[in-house]
C-alpha positions in Angstrom: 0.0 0.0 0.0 1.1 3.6 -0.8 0.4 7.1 0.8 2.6 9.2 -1.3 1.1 8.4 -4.8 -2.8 8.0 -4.5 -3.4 5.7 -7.8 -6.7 5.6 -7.3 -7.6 9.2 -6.8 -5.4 10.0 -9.2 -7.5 7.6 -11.9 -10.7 9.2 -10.5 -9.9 12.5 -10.9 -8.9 12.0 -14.4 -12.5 10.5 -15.2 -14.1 13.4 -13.2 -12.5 16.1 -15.3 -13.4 14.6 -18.6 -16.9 13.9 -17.6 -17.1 17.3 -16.6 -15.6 18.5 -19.9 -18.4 16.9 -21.1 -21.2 18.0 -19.2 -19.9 21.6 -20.0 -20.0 20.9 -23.6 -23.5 20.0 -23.2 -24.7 22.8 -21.2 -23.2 24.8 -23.8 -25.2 23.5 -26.4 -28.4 23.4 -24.7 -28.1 27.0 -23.5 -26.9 28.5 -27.1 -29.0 26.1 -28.9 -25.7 25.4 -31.2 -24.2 22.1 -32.2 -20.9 24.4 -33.0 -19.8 27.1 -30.3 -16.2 27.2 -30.9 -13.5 25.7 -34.2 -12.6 23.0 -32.1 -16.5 21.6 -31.8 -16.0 20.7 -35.9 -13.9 22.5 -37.5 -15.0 21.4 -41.1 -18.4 22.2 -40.0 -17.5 25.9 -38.8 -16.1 26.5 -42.2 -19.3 25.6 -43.8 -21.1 27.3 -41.2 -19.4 30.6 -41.8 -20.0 30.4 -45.4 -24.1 29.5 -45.2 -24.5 32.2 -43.0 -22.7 34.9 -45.6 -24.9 33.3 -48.1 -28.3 33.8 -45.9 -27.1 37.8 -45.2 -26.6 38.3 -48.7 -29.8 36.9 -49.7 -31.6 38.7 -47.4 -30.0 42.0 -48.9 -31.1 40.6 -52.7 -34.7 40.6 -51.4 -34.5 44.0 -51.0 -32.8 44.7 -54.0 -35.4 42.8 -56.3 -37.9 44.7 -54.1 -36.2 47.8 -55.3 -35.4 47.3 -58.8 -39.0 46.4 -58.9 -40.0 49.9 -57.5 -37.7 50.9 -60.6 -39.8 49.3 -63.0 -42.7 50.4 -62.1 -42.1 53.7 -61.7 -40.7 54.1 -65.4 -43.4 52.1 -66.5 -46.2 54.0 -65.0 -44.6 57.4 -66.4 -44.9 55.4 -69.8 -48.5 54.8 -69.3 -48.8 58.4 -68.8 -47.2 59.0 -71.8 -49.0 56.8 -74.1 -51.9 58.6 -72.8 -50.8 61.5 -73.4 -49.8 60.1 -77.4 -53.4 58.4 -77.5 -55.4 62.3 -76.9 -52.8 63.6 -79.8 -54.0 61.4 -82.2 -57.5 62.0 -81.2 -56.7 65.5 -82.1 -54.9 64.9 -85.0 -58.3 62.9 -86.5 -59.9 65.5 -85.4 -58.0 68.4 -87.1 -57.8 66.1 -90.2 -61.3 66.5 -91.0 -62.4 68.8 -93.5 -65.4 70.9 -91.4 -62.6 72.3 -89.1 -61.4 75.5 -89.9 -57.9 77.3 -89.6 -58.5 78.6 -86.4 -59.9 75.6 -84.8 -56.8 73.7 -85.9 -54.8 76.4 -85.1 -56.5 75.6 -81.2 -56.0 71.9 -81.7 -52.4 72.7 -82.4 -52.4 74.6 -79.1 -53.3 71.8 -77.0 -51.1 69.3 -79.0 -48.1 71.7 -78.8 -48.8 71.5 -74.9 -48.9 67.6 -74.6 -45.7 66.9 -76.5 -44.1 69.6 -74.0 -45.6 67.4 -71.4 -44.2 64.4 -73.0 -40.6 65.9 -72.8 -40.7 66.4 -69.2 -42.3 63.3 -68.1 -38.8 62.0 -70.5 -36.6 64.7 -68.0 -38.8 64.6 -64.5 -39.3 60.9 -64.0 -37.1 60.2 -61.7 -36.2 57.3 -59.1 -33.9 58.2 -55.8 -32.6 61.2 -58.1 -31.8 59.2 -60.6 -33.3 59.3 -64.2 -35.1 56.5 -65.9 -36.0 58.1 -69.2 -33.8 60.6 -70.5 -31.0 57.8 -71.4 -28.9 57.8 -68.0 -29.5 53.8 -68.3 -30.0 53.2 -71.3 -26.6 51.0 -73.4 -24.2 53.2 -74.0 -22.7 53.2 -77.9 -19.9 55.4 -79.4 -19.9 57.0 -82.9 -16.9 57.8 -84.5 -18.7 60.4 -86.6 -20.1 63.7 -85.2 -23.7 63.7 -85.3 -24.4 59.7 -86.0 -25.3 57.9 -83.1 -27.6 55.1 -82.3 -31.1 56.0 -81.4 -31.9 52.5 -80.0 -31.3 49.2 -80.0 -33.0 45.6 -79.0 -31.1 43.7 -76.3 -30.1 40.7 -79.2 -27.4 43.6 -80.3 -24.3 42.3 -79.0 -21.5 44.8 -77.7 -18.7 44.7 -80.1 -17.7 47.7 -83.2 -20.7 47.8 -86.4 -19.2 49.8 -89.1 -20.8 50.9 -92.2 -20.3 53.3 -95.0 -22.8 56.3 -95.7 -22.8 56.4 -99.8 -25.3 59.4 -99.7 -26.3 61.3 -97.1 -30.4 62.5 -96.2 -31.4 66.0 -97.2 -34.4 67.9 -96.7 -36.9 69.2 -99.4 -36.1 72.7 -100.1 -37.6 75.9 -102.0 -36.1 78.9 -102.9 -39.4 81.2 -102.7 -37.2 84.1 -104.5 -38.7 82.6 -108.0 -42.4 82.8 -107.3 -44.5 85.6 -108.1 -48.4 86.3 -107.0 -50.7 89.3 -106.8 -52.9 90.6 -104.6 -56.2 87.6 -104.1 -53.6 85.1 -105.5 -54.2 82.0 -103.1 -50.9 80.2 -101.4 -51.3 76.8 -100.1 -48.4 75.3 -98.9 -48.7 71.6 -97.7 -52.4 72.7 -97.4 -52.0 75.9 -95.4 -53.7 78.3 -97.5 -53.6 81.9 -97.4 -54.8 84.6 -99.6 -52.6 87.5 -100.5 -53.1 90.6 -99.0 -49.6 92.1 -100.5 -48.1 91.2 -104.2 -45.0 89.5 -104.3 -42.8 92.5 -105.3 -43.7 94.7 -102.4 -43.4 91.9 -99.5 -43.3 87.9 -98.7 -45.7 88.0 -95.5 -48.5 86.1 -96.6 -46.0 83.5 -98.0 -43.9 83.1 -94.9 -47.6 83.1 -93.0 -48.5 79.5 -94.7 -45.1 78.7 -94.5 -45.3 78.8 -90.7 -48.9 77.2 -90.9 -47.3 74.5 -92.5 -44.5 74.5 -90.0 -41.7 74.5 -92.7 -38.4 76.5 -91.5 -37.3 79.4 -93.6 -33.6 80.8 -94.1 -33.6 83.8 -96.0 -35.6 83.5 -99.0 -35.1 79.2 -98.9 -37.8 76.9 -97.0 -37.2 73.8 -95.8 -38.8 71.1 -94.7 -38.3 70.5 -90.5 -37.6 66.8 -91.0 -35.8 64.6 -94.0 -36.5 62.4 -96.8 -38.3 61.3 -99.3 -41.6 61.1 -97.4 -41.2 64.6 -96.4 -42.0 67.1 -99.2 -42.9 70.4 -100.0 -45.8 71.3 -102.2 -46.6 74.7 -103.3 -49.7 76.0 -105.5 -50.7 79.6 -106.1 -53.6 80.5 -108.2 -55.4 83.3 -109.0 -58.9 84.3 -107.5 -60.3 83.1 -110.5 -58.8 80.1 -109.9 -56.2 79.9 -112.6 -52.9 77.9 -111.9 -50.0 80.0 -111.9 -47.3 77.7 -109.6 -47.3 74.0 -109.0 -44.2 72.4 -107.4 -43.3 69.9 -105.5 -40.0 68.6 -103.7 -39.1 66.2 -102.2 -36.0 65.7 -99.8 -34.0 62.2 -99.7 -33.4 58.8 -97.7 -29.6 57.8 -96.5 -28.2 55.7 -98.4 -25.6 52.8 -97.0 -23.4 50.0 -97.7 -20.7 47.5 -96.6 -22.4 46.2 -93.7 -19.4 44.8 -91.8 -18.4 44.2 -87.8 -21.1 42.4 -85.9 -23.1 42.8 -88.4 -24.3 39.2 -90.0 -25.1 38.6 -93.1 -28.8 38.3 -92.7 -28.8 42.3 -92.1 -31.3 44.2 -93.4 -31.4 47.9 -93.7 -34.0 50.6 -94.5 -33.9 54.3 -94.4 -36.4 56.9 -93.6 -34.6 60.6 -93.8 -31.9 60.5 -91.8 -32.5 57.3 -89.8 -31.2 53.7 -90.9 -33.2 50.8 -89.5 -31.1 47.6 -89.4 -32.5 44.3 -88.5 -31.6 40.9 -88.4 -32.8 37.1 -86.9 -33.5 36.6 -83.1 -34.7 40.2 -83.0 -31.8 42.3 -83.7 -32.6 45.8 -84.4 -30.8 49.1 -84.7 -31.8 52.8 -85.6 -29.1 55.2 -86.3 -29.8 58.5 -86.8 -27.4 59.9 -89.6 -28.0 63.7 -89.2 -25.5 66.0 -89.1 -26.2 69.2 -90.1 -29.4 71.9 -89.9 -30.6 71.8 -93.6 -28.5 69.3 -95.5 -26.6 66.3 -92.8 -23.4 66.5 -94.0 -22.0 63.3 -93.0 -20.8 60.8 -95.6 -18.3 58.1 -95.8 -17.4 55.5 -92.9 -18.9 54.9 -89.4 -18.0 52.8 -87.0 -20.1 52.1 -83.8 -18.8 50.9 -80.5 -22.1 49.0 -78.5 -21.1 48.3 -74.6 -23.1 47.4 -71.4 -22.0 50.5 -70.2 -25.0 52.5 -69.0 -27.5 49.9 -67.7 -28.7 49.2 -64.2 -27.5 46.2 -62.9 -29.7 44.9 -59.8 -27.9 42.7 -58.0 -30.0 39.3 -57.1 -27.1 37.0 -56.3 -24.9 36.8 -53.7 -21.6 36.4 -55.1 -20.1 39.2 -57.9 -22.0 39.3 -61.5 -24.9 37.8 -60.5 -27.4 40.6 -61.8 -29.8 41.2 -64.0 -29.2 44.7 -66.1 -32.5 46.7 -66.6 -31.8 48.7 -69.8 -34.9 51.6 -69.9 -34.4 53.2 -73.4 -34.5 57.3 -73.9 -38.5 58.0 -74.7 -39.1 62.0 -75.5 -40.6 63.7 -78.4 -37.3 63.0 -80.0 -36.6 59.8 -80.1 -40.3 59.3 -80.7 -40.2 61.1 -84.3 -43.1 63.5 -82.8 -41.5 66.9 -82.2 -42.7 68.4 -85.4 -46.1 67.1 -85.1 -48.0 70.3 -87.0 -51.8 69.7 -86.8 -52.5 73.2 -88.4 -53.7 71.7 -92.0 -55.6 68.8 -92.8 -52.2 67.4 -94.7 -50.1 68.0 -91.7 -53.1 66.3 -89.7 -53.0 63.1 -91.8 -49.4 62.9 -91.5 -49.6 63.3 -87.6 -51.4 60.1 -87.4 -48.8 57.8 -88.9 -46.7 59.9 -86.8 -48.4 59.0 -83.3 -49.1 55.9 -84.4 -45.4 54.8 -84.7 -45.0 56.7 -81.1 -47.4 55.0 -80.2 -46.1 52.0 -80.8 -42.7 52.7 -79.6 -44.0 53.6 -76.2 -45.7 50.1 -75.9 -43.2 48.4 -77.0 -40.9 49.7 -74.1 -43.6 49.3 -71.6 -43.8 45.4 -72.7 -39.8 45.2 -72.2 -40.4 46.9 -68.8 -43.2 44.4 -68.1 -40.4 41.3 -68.6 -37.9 43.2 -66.3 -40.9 42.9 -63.7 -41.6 39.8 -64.4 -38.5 38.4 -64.2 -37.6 40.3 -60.7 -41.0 39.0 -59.1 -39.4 35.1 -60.4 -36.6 36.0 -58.4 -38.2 37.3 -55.3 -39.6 33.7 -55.7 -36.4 32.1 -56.0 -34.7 33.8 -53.3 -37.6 33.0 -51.0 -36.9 29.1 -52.1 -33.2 29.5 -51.8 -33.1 31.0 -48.4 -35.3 27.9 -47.2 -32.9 25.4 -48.2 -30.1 27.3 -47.3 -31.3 27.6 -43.7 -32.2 24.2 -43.7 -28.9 23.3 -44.8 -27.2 26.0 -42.2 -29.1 23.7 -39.0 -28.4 20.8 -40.3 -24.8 21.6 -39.7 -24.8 24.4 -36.9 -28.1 23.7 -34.7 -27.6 21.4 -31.5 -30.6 18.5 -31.3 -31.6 19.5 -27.8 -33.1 16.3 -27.3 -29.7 14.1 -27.9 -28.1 16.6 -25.8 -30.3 16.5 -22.9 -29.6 13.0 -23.1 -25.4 13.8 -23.4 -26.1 15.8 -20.1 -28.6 13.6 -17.9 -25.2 10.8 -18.6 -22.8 13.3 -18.1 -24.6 15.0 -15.0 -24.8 11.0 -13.6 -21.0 10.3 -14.2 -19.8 13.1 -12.5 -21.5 12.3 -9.3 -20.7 9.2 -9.4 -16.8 10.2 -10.3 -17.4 12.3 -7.4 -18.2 10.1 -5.1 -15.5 7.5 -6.3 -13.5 10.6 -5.8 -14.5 10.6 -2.2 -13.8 7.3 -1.4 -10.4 7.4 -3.1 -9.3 10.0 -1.1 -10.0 8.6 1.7 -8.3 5.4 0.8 -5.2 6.0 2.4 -6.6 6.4 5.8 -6.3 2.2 5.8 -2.8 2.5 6.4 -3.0 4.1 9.5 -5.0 1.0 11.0 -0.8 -1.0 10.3 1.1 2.1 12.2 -0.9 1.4 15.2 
């Protein structure tokens, strides 16, 4: 028997600290609730852990970014509703000026209200804003790059890739044109000028007011002693007719301006390509929906630019919502600029029953346009509300997963700690009784 080194103690005390190493453990776990409290619970685990949960934070920021770029949508879109509102009670008026009871004057206060309405247009296209920022002036809208002052793409579908399209202008669009320094009338004479009709009240040798009256009636621009027409091609023309009161013909003439003209389609362009001109503007289409409109105008009266062009396309521009939780995953919103402008509507001139008739086509294309923007905006919408869905689905399973791994079962480890609990009283005891052990020896002493 031996005093100095107490084996059995010694043997029991070792159990008792491990068992209550243990029951710690397991009143850790029940009171945090978590399988893992520190790296040395499962390291592996705490590594997968730590990446769940960075994955859950960052999905609940991309619910509120779908939320938001939703808000986005929706507010450009309801501006566009506005505005094809707006484009729907300009054509009204335009049918309505384009009937022959209406006189001068009365489309003279149809051309009032219209005039209005397209200013409204334009600063619905500057106003509409979302947290200060812009949605339909352009700010996100693809940015492309013209080497050529005054050519620039108008718009473009999103099947145009980002890459250089190059072209070469052969002829360039001009404008119908008169050089009223020719014409001679008399006092009665009737002018009608793309059906703005005046009658003389001066002869042409003493004064041009009357004709520079119909020429503003028919909202044709005037330089000196030359008038043009405000817009280019061969569509747009300028007729002239002056007869006498008796009604004898003295002038007839028409003009007409002309298309662009282009060739050697090269770049991104595919073969397929198809182009069109109307004035100034090229419209280039090809398959799976690829569609371009270049404006080729560079000049006042006659666009001046000829030879090549070379575009640069890019994603630059566009509002990227991010809806993923790791870098690229977004989906860019790309809101094209809608004003007057773009729209082909900013010399709308519902003054004579020709300009009336042309208005129509005119809104009508606007028209179209506008819903045609609205309906992209509609996908965007759509396809944010799928991912509200699919975050909602992801951040299930993800959470799932994340308890799986992290969470304690509290019912296993009220079992770890009802043994635990048990073996240290009993190592307690046994504790007890080995200390005491040694006493024995003092029973051989005596």
């Amino acid at each position: 028997m031996r005093i100095n080194a107490n084996m059995s103690a010694i043997i029991a005390n070792n159990n008792l600290g491990r068992s209550e190493n243990n029951l710690s453990a397991a009143i850790e776990r029940l009171s945090s609730g978590k399988r893992i409290n520190n790296a040395s619970d499962d390291a592996a685990g705490l590594a997968i852990s730590k990446k769940l949960s960075r994955q859950l934070k960052g999905l609940d920021q991309n619910d509120r970014n779908s939320n938001d770029g939703i808000s986005v949508v929706q507010t450009a879109e309801g501006a566009l509703g506005e505005i094809e509102s707006i484009l729907q009670r300009a054509r009204e008026l335009a049918v309505q000026a384009a009937d022959a009871t209406y006189s001068d004057e009365d489309r003279e206060a149809i051309q009032a209200e219209v005039t209005q309405l397209m200013e409204e247009v334009d600063r619905i296209s500057t106003d509409t804003e979302y947290n200060t920022m812009p949605l339909l002036d352009g700010t996100i809208q693809r940015r492309s790059y013209s080497d050529v002052d005054g050519v620039e793409v108008q718009s473009m579908s999103s099947s145009v890739q980002t890459g250089e399209y190059t072209f070469t202008i052969d002829t360039a669009a001009t404008r119908a044109k008169y050089d009223m320094s020719s014409i001679s009338y008399n006092v009665g004479d009737i002018i009608e000028i793309n059906g703005a009709v005046v009658t003389a009240t001066t002869a042409s040798s003493d004064s041009y007011t009357d004709f520079v009256e119909a020429c503003n009636k028919a909202n044709l621009d005037i330089d000196g002693t030359t008038i043009y027409q405000k817009e280019y091609g061969t569509n747009m023309t300028i007729e002239l007719s002056i007869k006498s009161s008796d009604g004898t013909e003295k002038t007839n003439v028409t003009t007409a301006g002309t298309d662009a003209v282009i060739s050697n389609l090269d770049g991104r362009f595919s073969s397929s390509t198809v182009w069109r001109a109307e004035g100034e503007k090229i419209y280039l289409t090809g398959t799976n929906s690829f569609k371009m409109v270049v404006s080729t105008n560079n000049g006042y009266y006659d666009p001046a630019a000829t030879g090549d062009v070379s575009l640069k396309v890019t994603d630059l521009g566009m509002m990227d919502i991010q809806v993923g939780t790791e870098e690229g995953q977004t989906i860019s919103i790309d809101i094209p600029r809608i004003d007057t402008d773009t729209l082909g509507i900013d010399n709308v001139n519902l003054r004579t029953a020709t300009g009336a008739s042309r208005g129509i086509a005119q809104l009508d294309e606007a028209i179209k346009m506008v819903s045609s923007a609205r309906s992209t905006l509609g996908a965007y919408q759509n396809r944010l509300e799928t991912t509200l869905s699919n975050i909602g689905e992801y951040e299930y399973d993800l959470t799932s997963a994340l308890s799986g791994i992290e969470d304690c079962d509290m019912a296993e480890e009220m079992t770890e700690y009802s043994t635990q609990n048990v073996i240290t009283q009993a190592a307690t005891s046994v504790m007890s009784q080995a200390n005491a052990r040694p006493d024995t020896v003092l029973q051989l002493l005596r």
